[in-house]
N, C-alpha and C positions, 0 to 999 in steps of 0.2 A: 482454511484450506488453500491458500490462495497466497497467503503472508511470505511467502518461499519467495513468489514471482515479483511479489513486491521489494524484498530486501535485494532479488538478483537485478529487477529494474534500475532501485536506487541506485546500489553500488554502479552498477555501470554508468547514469549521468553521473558519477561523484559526487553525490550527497549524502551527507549524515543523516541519521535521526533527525534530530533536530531541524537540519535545514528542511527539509519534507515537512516539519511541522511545523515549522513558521513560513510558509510555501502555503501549506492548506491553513492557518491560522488567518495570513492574508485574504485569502479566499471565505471565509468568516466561518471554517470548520474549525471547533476545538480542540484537536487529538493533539494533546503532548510527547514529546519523542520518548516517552514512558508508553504513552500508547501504540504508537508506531513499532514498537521494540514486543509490546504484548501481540499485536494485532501478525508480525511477522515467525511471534513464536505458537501462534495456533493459539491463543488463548483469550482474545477480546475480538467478537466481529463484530464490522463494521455494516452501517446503511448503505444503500444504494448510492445514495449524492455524494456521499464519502467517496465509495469507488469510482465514482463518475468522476469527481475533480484529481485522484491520485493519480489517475490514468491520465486527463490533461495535464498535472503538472510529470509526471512522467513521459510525456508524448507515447502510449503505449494503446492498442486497442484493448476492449473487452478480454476479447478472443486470449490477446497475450499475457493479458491478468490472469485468465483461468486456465492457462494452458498447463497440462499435466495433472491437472485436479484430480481428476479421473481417478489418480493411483491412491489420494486420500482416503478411496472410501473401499478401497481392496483388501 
């Protein structure tokens, strides 16, 4: 529900797939930019610690992870 705000995150710091997943790979999450690519097309969710480190290496809060969600489930 959420994979939206994440793809429009990434895209605006300029990073791929991939870099977001070798960013949380770093960080000792294993999501590969196969996952990254699933988890932004609504089809793989993720944990909590997942969202919690996407959003620091995103520098984004909660809030702006889930902002819009809402319309997901209308």
């Amino acid at each position: 529900m959420f994979g939206s705000n994440i793809r429009k995150y990434r895209d605006l710091k300029g990073y791929s797939q991939r870099e977001l997943s070798n960013k949380l790979i770093l960080r000792g999450i294993n999501l590969l930019n196969s996952d990254i690519s699933r988890i932004e097309n609504h089809t793989l969710f993720i944990r909590d610690y997942e969202q919690k480190a996407i959003c620091e290496i995103l520098g984004i809060s909660y809030e702006q992870l889930f902002e819009n969600t809402n319309n997901f489930f209308n």
